[in-house]
N, C-alpha and C positions, 0 to 999 in steps of 0.2 A: 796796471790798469788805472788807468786818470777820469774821474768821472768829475765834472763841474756840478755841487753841490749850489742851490741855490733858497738855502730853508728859509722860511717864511713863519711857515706856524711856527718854528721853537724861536723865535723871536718876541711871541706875545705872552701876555703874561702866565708867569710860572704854573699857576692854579688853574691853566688849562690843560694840561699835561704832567706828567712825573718823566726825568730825567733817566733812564736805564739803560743796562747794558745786555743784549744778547749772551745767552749760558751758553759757553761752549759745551762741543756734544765731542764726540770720541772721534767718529773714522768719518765725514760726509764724503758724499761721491753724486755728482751728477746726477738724472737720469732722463730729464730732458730740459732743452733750450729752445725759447723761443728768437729764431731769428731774425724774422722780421722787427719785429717789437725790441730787441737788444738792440740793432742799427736805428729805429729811431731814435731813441733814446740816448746812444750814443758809446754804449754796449760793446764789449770786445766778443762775439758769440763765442768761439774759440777759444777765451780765456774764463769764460763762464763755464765751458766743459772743463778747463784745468782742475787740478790741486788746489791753484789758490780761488780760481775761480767757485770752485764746490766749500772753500772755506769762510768764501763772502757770501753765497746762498743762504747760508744753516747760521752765520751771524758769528765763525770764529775769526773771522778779521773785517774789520770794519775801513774803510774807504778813506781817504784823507778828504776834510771837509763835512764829512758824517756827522750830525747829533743826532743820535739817539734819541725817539722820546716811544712813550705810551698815552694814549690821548684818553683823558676822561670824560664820560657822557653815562646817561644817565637811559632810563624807555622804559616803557611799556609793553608787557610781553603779555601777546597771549591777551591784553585789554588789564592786565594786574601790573600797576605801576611799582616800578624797581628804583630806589633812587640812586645808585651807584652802579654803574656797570663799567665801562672801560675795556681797553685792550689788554686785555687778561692772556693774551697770548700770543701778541702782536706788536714788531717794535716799528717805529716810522723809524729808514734809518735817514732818509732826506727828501730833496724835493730836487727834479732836477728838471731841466726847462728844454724841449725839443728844438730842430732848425724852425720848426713854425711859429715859435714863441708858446707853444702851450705847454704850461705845468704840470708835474704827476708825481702824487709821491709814490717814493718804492716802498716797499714795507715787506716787512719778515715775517711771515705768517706760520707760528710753530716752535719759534725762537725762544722759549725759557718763560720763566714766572715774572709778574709784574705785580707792581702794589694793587694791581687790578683783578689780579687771578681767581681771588675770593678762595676757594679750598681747592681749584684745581692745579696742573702741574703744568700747566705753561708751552704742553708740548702739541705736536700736530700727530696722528699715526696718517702711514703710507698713502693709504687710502684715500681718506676723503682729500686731501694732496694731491692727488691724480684725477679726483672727480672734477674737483673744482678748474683744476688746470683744465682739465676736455670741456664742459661747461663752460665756462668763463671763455675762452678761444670759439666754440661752436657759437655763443651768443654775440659775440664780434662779428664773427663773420657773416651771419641772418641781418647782424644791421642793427642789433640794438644794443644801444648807449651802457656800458659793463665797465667792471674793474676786469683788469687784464691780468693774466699771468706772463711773467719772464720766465721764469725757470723755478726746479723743483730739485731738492738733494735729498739722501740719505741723510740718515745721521747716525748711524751705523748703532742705535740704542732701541730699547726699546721703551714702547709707552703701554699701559697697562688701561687698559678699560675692561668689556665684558671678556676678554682674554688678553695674553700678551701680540701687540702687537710693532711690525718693524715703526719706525718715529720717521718723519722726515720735514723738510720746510718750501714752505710753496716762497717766492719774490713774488707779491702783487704790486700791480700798479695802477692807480688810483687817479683821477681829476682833484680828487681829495679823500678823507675822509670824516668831512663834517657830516653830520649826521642830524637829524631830528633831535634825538636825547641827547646831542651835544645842547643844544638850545633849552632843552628838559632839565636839564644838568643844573644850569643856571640861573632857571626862570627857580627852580626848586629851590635855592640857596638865596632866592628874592638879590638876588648879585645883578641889579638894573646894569652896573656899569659895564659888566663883562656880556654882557649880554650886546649892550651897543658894541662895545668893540668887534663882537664876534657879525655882528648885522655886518659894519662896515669893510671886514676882512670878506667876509662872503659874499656879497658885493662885487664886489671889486676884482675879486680872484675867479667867481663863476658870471657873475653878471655886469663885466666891465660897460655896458651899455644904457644902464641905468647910471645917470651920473647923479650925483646927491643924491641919492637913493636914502630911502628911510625904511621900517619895517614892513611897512604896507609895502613897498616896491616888491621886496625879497619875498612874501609872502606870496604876491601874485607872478611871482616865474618860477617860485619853486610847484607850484599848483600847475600851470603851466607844463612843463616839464614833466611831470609826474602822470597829468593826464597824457600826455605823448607818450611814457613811458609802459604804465600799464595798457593802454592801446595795441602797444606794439608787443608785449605778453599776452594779450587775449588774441590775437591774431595768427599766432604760432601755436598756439594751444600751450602755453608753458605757463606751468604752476610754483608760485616763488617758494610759500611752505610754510615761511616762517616769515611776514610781514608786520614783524613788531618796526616801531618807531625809533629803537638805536640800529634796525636794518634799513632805514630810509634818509641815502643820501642826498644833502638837497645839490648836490651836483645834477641829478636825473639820472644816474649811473643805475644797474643794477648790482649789488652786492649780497656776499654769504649765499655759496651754495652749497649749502648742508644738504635737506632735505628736499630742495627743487625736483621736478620730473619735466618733463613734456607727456601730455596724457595721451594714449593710444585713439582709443573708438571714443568719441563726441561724446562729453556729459559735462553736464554743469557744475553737479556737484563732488565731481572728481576730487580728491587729496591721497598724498601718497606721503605725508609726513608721519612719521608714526607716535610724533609727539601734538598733534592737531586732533584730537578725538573728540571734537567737535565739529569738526568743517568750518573753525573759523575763514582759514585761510583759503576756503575752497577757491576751484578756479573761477565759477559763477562767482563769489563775490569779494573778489581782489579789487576791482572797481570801490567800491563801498568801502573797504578797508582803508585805503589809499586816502576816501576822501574823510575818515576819521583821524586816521594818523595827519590829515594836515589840519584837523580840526586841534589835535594835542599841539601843533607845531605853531598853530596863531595864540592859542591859550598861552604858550612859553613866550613867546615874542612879544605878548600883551605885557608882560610883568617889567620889560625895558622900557614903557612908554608912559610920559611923563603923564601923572593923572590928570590934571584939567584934560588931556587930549586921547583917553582912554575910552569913553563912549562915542566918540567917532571913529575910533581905531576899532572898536568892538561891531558898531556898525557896521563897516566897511569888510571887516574881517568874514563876517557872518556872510555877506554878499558873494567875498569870492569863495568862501565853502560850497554856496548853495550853488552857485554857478559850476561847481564842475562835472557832477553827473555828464550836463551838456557838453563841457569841454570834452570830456572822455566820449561819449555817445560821435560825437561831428570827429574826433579822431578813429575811433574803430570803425565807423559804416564808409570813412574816406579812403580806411585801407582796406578793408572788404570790398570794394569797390574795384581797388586796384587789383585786388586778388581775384576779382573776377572777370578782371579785362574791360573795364567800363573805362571809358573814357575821363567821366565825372562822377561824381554821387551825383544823383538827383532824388527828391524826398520819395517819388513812388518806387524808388528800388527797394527799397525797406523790406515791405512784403517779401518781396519774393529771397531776398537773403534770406529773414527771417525763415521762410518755408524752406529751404534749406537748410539749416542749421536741426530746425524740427525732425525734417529728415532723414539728417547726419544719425539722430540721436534715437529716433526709433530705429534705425536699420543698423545701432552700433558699428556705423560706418569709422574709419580711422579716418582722424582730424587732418593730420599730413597726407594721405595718402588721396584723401578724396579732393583736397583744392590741386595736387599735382595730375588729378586723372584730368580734372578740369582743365587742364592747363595741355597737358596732351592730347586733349579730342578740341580743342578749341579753331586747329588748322585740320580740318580738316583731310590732307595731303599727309600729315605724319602718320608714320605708322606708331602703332600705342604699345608700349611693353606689356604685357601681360600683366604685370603686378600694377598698373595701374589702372587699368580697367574696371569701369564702374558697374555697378549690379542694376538690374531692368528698374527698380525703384524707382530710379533715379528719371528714366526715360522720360516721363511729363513733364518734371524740371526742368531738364534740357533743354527741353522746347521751346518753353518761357523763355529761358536764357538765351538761347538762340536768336529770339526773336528782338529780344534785349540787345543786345548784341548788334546786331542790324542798324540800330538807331543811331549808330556811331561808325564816322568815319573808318576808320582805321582798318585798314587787311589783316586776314585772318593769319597771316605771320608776324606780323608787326603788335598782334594782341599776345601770340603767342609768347614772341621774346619779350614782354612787357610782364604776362605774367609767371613766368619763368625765374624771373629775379623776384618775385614776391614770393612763390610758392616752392619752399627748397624740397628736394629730396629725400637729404637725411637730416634725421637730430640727432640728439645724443638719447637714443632711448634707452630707456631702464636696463634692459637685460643685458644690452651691449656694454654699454657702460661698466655693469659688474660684472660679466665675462672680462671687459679687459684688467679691471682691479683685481679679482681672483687673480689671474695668472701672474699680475705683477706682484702682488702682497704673499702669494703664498707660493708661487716656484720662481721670483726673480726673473720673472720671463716678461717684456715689456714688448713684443711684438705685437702683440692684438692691438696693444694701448696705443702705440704710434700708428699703423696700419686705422683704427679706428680716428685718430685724430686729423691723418692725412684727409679723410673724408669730410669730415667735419667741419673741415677749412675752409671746402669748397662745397657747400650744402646743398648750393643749385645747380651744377652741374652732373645731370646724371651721368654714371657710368655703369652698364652690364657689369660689368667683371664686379663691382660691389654691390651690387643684387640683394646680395643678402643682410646689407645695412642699411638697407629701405624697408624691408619687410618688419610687420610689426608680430611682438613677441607669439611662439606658442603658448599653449594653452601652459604645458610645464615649462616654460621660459619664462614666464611672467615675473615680474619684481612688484608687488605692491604696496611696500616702504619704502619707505629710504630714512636715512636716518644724519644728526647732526654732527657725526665725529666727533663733538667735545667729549 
C-alpha cells in the first residue's frame, strides 16, 4: 500500500507537538472500512480489510512517509481552564492531500499512551469506536461539516474501565486538528511567536482566501464558521455534549463524539451527557457556548498581538463576539425556512416557526419526525406513511403554513423534493445506536452495526422495509446518557 504523505504540521516547530510512536497491540482485525472515503483519499479499501491493512488501523505498521506526532493544546472544560491537555490517545500519523487538492490528516484514534495521556492508558474500548464511526458518517451525510471515519480494528486486547472491555482503534480524518486550546496552549505560555506562526499556518491551510491575513482575519471565519456550524446542529436537533474549547476546531468541522445524542421530542433544555449535570452543554444553549468559546479564542489570539495594536484588536475582537448571536440567528431561521419549504426567509416568518417549535414542545412532539411529517403532507398527492403523520394539534398550524406556503412560487412537488433533502429520516438515535454496540462489543455480532449504518448514509431517503430506524425509542428503549469512552 503506497500512500503520498504530505505533512505540514510536523514541519513546524517541535513545541507544537511531541514526536511518538503507536503501541503495538497483539491480534488487530478489521471490522469495518469506509469505502468511499479510502478511494478519496487514495486508500486500497481491500487492503485496509487485509492483515496488513488491520496492522496500519491499530498503528502496528506505519506507512512509508509517516511522522508520527501527538499535538499539544490546551481548553477549557466544562468553563474550568486546563492548561495542558493534548492527544492523550491519538497519534497524527500524516497529512495526505486528495484529487481536489484538499488536505486531511489521518490520525489513529486509540493507538497507545502519549506524553499527553496524563494517568490514562492511551487506548480506545469497542464501543465508543463504533459510535463515533456511525455518528461521524451519519453527520456526513445530513450535510454537516465533521471529522470522518475510515476504518475501525480490533485490537484483540483489552482495555479496562467501569469493567473489562474488548480495545479497538477508529482512522479518523480530519481538515485538521487545530483547535481552540491549541491557540489556548500558547496564548498560556505568553509564546507571542508561536502563536503567529500557528495564525499564519491556519490561514493559509483553512482560509487560503484571506491573503495577508492577520488575527483579526482568522478570528472572523472561524466565528463565521462556527455560526454555520452550530446552526446546522440546532436544525437537526443534535446535541454535541461536551463543547469545551480543545473540542472546537477552527476548521468548522465537528469533532469528539463521546457523549453527542440527537434529541427525540422537542426540548430546549435536552442533555444526554452524563458528565454535563448542569445543562451547560444543553441543546438550547450551544449557541451561547459557541459564542463564549470564541470569546476564549480572541482572548488567545490577543496575547500574539503586538501591544501598541492591542486596543484595537480588543475593540474589534469584542465587535465580532457581539455580532454573532446574529450571525447564528440569520443561519438558523435561513435553514428553518428551508426546512419548511419557503422559498426565502422573510422577517415575518419568525412567528410562525417560533409557534411551531412552541408546539413541538408542548405536544412532546419528535424533532425528526414532525419536520419529515411536514415534508410529507406538503404535496399534497403523496400518500403519508403512518409513522409520519402528525397529531390534530397541529391542524391550525397547518393552515398558517399552508397559506405561507402559497406566497411562493414553487409546486407543491418541487417544495416537496426541496424539503426532503433538509428533513432526513433517520439519525443515529440513542437506542439504535446502542442496540448495535451491544451486539457488537458483547456477542461479536456486527450485523445490526452495518445494517444501521447502511441507513444512516442515506438519512433522506425513506425506505418501508427500515421502518423501524425512524421510529423513536419506546418508553423501555430509551438511552438517556451517553457517556465519553475515555
Amino acid at each position: 500500500m503506497e500512500i503520498t504523505f504530505d505533512n505540514t504540521y510536523a514541519k513546524l516547530p517541535e513545541r507544537f507537538y511531541s514526536r511518538v510512536e503507536p503501541q503495538p497491540v497483539a491480534d488487530p482485525k478489521t471490522v469495518v472500512v469506509n469505502e468511499e472515503l479510502a478511494r478519496q483519499l487514495g486508500f486500497d479499501a481491500s487492503w485496509l480489510r487485509s492483515e496488513a491493512g488491520a496492522e496500519f488501523i491499530v498503528g502496528n505498521r506505519l506507512l512509508d512517509g509517516s511522522e508520527p506526532i501527538a499535538l499539544v493544546y490546551a481548553g477549557h472544560q466544562f468553563g474550568n481552564w486546563v492548561p495542558r491537555l493534548g492527544d492523550g490517545r491519538a497519534v497524527l500519523v500524516g497529512e495526505v492531500v486528495d484529487e481536489e487538492g484538499q488536505r486531511f490528516d489521518v490520525q489513529l484514534k486509540g493507538s497507545g499512551r502519549t506524553p499527553y495521556s496524563r494517568q490514562g492508558d492511551g487506548r480506545a474500548p469497542l464501543g465508543p469506536v463504533l459510535r463515533e464511526y456511525l455518528v461521524a458518517e451519519s453527520m456526513a451525510a445530513l450535510g454537516i461539516p465533521t471529522t470522518r471515519a475510515l476504518a475501525a480494528a480490533t485490537t484483540g486486547e483489552k482495555v479496562l474501565r467501569e469493567r473489562s472491555l474488548p480495545g479497538a482503534v477508529l482512522v479518523r480524518v480530519a481538515k485538521s486538528h487545530i483547535r481552540v486550546g491549541t491557540f489556548e496552549y500558547f496564548a498560556s505560555q505568553g509564546d507571542a511567536e508561536a502563536l503567529e506562526v500557528l495564525v499564519d499556518y491556519t490561514l493559509g491551510r483553512h482560509y487560503p482566501q484571506v491573503e495577508e491575513g492577520s488575527s483579526m482575519d482568522l478570528l472572523r471565519e472561524v466565528a463565521r464558521r462556527q455560526a454555520t456550524l452550530v446552526a446546522k446542529w440546532q436544525l437537526l436537533g443534535f446535541i454535541h455534549g461536551v463543547m469545551n474549547t480543545d473540542n472546537m476546531l477552527v476548521s468548522g468541522e465537528t469533532v469528539d463524539y463521546g457523549p453527542c445524542a440527537y434529541m427525540n421530542e422537542y426540548d430546549p433544555q435536552t442533555v444526554y451527557s452524563s458528565i454535563d449535570r448542569f445543562g451547560r452543554y444543553a441543546y438550547g444553549n450551544q449557541p451561547v457556548i459557541a459564542q463564549w468559546n470564541l470569546a476564549q479564542f480572541a482572548q488567545a489570539l490577543m496575547v500574539g498581538v503586538d501591544k501598541e495594536e492591542r486596543e484595537d484588536f480588543l475593540e474589534q475582537a469584542q465587535a465580532v463576539i457581539d455580532e454573532f448571536p446574529e450571525r447564528f440567528r440569520i443561519a438558523f431561521r435561513q435553514g428553518m425556512a428551508r426546512k419548511l419549504g419557503f422559498e426565502e426567509y422573510r422577517d415575518r416568518d419568525w412567528p410562525l416557526m417560533e409557534d411551531l417549535l412552541e408546539l413541538m414542545a408542548e405536544n412532546e412532539s419528535d424533532f425528526t419526525l414532525t419536520f419529515r411529517g411536514l415534508t410529507e403532507i406538503v404535496d399534497g398527492e403523496q400518500e403519508v406513511p403512518a409513522i409520519f403523520e402528525l397529531p390534530d394539534a397541529f391542524d391550525e398550524w397547518i393552515e398558517r403554513w399552508r397559506e405561507r406556503l402559497s406566497e411562493d412560487s414553487a409546486t407543491e412537488e418541487e417544495r416537496r423534493r426541496a424539503m426532503a433533502v433538509e428533513n432526513p429520516a433517520f439519525i443515529p438515535r440513542n437506542h439504535l445506536v446502542a442496540a448495535a454496540l451491544d451486539d457488537a462489543v458483547e456477542e461479536g455480532d456486527y450485523e445490526r452495526f452495518h445494517t444501521l449504518l447502511e441507513v444512516l448514509t442515506e438519512p433522506f431517503e425513506y425506505r418501508e422495509e427500515f421502518e423501524a430506524f425512524a421510529r423513536p425509542p419506546k418508553p423501555e428503549e430509551r438511552v438517556p446518557a451517553t457517556f465519553c469512552g475515555t
